[in-house]
C-alpha positions as CSV (number, residue, x, y, z in Angstrom):
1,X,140.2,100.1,69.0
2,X,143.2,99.5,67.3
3,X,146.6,101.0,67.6
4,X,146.4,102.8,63.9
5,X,142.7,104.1,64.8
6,X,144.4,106.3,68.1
7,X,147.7,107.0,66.3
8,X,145.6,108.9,63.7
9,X,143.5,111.2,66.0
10,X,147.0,112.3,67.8
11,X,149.0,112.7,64.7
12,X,146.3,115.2,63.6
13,X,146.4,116.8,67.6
14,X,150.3,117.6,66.7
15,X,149.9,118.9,63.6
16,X,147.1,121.0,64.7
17,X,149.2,122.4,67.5
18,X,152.3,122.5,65.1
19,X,150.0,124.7,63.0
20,X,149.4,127.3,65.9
21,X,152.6,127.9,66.6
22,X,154.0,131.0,65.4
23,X,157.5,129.6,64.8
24,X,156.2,126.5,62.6
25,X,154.4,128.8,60.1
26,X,157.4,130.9,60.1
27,X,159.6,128.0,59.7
28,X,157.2,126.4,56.5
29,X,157.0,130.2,55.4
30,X,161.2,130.6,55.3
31,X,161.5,127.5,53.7
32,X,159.3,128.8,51.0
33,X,161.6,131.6,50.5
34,X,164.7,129.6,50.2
35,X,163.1,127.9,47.8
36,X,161.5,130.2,45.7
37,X,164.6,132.3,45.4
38,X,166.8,129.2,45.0
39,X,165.0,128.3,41.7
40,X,165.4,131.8,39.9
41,X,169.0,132.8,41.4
42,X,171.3,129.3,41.3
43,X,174.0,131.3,44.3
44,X,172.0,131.6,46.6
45,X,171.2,127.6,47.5
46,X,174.7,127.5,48.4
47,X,176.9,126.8,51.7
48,X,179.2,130.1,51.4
49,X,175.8,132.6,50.4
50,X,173.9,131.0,53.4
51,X,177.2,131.1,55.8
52,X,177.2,135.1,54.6
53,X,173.5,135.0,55.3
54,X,174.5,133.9,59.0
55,X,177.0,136.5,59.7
56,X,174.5,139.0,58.4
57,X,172.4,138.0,60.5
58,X,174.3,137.5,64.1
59,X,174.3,141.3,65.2
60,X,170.8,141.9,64.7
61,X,170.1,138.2,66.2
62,X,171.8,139.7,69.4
63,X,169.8,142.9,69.8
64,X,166.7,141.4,68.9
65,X,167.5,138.7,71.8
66,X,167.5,141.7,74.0
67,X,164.6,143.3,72.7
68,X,162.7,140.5,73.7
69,X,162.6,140.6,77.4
70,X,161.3,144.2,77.0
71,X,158.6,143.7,74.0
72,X,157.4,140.6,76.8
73,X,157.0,143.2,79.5
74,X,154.6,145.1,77.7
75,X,157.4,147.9,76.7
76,X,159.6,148.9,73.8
77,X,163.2,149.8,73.4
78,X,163.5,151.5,69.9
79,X,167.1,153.0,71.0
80,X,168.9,150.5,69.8
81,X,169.9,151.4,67.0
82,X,171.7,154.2,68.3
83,X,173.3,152.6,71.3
84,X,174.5,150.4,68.7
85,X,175.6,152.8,66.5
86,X,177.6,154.7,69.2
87,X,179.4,151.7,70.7
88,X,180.7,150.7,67.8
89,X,182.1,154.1,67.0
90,X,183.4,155.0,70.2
91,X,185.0,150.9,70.5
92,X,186.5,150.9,66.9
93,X,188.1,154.6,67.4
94,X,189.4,153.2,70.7
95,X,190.8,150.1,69.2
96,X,192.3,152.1,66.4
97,X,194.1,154.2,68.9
98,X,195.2,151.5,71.2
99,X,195.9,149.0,68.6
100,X,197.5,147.1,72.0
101,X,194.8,146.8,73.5
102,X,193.5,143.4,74.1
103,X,189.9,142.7,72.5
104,X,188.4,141.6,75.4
105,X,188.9,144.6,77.0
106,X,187.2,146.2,74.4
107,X,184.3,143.8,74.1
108,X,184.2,144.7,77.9
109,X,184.1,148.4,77.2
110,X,181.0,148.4,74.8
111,X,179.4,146.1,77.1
112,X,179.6,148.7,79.5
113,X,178.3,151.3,77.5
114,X,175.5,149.6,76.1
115,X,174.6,148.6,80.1
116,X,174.6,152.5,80.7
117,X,172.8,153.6,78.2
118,X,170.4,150.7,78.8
119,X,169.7,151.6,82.7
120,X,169.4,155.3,81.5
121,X,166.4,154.6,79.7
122,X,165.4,152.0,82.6
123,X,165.8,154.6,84.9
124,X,163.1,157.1,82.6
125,X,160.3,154.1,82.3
126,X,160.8,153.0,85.7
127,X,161.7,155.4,88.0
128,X,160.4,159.2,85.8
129,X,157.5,156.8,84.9
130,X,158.3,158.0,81.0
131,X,156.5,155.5,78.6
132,X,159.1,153.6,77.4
133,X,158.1,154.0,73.1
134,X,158.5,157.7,74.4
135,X,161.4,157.4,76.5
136,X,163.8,155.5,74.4
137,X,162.2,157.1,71.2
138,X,164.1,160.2,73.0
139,X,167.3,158.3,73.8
140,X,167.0,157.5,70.3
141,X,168.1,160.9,68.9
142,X,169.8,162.1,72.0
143,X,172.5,159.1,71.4
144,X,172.4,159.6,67.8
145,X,173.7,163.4,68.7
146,X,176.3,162.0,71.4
147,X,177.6,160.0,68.7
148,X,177.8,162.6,66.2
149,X,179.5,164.9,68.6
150,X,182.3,162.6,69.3
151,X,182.7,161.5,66.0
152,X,183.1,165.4,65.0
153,X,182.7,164.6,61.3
154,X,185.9,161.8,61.8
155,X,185.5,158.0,61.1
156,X,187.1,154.7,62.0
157,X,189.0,153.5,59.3
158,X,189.4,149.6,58.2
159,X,193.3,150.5,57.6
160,X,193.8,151.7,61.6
161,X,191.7,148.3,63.1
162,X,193.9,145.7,64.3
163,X,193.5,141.7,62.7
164,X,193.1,141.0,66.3
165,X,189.9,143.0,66.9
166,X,188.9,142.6,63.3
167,X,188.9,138.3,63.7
168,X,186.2,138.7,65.7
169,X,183.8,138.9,62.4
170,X,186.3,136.8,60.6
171,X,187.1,133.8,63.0
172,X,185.4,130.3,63.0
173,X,185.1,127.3,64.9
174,X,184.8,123.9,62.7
175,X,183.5,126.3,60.0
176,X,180.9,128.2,61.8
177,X,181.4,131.9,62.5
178,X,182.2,132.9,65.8
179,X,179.5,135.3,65.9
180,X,177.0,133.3,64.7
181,X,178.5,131.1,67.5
182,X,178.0,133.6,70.0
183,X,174.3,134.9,69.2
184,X,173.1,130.8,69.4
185,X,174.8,130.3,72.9
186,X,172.8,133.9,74.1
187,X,170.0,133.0,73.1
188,X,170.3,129.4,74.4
189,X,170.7,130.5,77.5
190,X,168.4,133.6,77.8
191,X,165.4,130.7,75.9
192,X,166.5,128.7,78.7
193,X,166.2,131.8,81.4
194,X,162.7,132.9,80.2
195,X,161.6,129.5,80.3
196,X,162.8,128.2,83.3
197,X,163.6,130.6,85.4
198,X,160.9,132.5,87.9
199,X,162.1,135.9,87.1
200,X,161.7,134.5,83.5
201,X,158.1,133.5,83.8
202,X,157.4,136.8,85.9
203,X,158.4,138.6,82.8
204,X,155.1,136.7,80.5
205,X,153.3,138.2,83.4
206,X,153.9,141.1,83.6
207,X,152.9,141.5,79.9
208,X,150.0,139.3,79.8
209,X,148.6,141.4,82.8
210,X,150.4,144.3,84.6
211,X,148.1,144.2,87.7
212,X,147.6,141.3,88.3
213,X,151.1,140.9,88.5
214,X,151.4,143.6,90.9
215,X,148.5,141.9,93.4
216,X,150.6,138.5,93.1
217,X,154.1,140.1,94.4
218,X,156.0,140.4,91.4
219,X,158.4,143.3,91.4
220,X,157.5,144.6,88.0
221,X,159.3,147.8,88.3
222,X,162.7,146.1,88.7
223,X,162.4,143.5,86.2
224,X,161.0,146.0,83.6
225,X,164.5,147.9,84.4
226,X,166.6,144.8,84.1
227,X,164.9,144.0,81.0
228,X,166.1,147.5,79.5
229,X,169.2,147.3,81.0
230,X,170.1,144.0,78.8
231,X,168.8,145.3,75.9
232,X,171.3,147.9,76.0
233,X,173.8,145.1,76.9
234,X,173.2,143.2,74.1
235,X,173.3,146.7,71.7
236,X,176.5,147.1,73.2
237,X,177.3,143.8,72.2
238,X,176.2,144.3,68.7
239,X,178.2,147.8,68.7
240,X,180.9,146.2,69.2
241,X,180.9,143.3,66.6
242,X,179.7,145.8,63.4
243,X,182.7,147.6,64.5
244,X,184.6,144.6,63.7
245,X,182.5,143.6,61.1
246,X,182.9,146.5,58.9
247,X,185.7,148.0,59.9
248,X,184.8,151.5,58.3
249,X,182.0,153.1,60.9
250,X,180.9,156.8,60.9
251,X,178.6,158.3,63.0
252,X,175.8,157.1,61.1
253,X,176.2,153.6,61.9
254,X,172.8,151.4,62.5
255,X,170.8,153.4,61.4
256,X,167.4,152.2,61.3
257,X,168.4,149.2,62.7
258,X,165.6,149.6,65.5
259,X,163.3,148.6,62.8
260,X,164.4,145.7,61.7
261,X,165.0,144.7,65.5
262,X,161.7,145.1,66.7
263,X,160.4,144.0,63.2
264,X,162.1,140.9,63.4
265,X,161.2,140.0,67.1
266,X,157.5,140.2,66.6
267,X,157.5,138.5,62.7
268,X,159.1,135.8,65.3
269,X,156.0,135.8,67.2
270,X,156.8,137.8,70.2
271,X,153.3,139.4,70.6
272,X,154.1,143.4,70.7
273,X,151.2,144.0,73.4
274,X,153.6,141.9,75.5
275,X,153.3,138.2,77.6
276,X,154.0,136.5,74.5
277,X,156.9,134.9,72.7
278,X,159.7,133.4,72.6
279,X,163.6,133.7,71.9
280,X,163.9,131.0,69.0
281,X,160.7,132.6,67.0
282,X,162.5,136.4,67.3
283,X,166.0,134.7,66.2
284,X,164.0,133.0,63.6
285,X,162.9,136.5,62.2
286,X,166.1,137.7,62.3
287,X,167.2,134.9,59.8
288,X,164.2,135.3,57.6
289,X,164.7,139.4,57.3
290,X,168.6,138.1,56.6
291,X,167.5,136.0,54.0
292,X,165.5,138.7,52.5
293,X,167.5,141.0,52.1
294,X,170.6,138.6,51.1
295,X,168.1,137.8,48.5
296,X,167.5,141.3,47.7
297,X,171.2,141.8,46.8
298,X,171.6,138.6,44.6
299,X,168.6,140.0,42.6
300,X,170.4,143.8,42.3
301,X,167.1,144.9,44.3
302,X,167.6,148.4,46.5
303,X,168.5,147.5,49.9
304,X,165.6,150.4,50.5
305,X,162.8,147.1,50.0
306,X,163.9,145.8,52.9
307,X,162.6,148.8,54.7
308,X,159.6,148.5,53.1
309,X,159.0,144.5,53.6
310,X,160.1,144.5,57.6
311,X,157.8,147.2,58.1
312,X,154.6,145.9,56.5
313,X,155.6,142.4,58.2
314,X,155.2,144.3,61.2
315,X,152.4,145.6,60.6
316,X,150.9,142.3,58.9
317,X,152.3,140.4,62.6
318,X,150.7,143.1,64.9
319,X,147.6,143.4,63.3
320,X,147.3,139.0,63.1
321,X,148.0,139.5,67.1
322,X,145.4,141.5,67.4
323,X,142.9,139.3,66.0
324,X,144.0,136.2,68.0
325,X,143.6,137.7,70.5
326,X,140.1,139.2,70.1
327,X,139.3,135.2,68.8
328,X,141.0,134.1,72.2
329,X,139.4,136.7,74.4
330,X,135.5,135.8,72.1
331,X,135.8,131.8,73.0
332,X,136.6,132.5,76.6
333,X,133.7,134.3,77.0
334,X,131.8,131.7,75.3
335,X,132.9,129.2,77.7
336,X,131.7,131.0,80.2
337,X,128.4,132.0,79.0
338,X,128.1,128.1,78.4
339,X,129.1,127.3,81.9
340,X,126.3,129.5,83.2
């Protein structure tokens, strides 16, 4: 047989496994959209619209990194938004007071109180044995009233925030953004975690089967808090770059950003009923939402779409879960009848 006769068969193996990953389609899908919206709006196909697209994009690229973890474990942290919203209140009014202060410190202190908040609502899955939609759907309005409480009707003003703080959103590195900087190096290395890394691995089992994970060993119970515990972190994170990113905040801040997080991780292919996913595909639906709704403000479109489109992609990517895996769970039974 010749060499062009078994080339063919395995070019059409790749492009048939290209075709079932999740991140391919969404890949051939986004490059649609670029180009669909390039030909009717001439701004957006260019360098600075798709740098602003970036920087739009980096905070919730960070919190859906560590949404992630949890959606993998079979769990949900729709808190988010509010951990986020309070950090960057509570870091920009700091800042504003302590214009001294050195940033890192700062970036430090939000860390920290996204980490709290985080093993608060670890602490209510794992340890009060609270379902985590319903535990964190709690923590969701309880930190919403913290926040208002300290805010006390006040907000952070852009004139009181220091340049120093405020470069973080502003600040680039051989033209790239240092926040779209740092949400590729997290998820680089949390990819690399989850795909390397036992604990990682543990994590895909935990979701893909809770009991069996228990029979084999695996301390589900700890891991499901660490998971929650760095999705606060990385909230934290976020809270602290909008702070710096716009400067202005109010009590009110993030708002329905949980949406768009948990949205955006399982357009990516992270599969919601857990065990499923990976890093690249959720940061990959964090662009595509981006892009959406940059495209939504070049075309003088309400901002209230985007609402509307993340939440039927989630429902279009949940219920397409759903059905693979009924096809999946069909053909292994199959097999086995056949075996018999």
């Amino acid at each position: 047989m010749s060499t062009e006769a078994l080339a063919r068969p395995r070019a059409g193996e790749l492009l048939q496994r290209l075709g079932s990953l999740r991140e391919f389609n969404l890949l051939a899908i986004y490059a649609l959209l670029v180009l669909s919206v390039g030909a009717f709006v001439g701004e957006f196909l260019t360098f600075g619209n798709f740098r602003e697209i970036l920087v739009s994009a980096a905070i919730l690229t960070i919190v859906v990194i560590g949404q992630t973890p949890v959606i993998l474990t079979r769990n949900i942290d729709i808190s988010v938004g509010s951990v986020v919203g309070i950090t960057a209140f509570v870091c920009g009014d700091f800042i504003s007071n302590n214009p001294t202060t050195p940033t890192v410190l700062v970036v430090l202190m939000g860390c920290a109180i996204g980490l709290g908040l985080g093993a608060v609502n670890g602490l209510l899955v794992t340890v009060a044995n609270v379902p985590a939609i319903m535990a964190t759907l709690g923590t969701l309005y309880v930190y919403r009233g913290v926040d208002s409480l300290i805010a006390s009707g006040k907000q952070v003003s852009s004139s009181t925030v220091p340049s120093s703080y405020a470069s973080l959103a502003t600040s680039r590195v051989a033209g790239i953004p240092v926040m779209v900087l740092i949400a590729v190096a997290i998820g680089l290395v949390v990819g690399l975690f989850l795909r390397y890394r036992r604990s990682g691995r543990q994590l895909y089992a935990i979701g893909s089967n809770p009991d069996a994970a228990a029979s084999a060993g695996i301390h589900s119970r700890r891991l499901v808090f660490a998971t929650l515990c760095f999705s606060g972190l990385m909230a934290g994170l976020g809270g602290v770059l909008w702070s710096a990113q716009f400067a202005t905040v109010t009590s009110d801040a993030a708002t329905g950003l949980e949406l768009q997080v948990v949205a955006a991780a399982v357009v990516g292919g992270v599969n919601v009923f857990g065990g499923a996913g990976t890093v690249f595909g959720a940061m990959l639906g964090s662009l595509v939402l981006a892009t959406i709704s940059n495209a939504l403000a070049l075309t003088r479109v309400s901002q209230l779409w985007l609402q509307a489109i993340a939440g039927a992609a989630l429902l279009l990517a949940v219920t397409a879960d759903h059905v693979a895996g009924r096809r999946t769970l069909a053909r292994a039974l199959n097999r086995r009848r056949e075996q018999r």
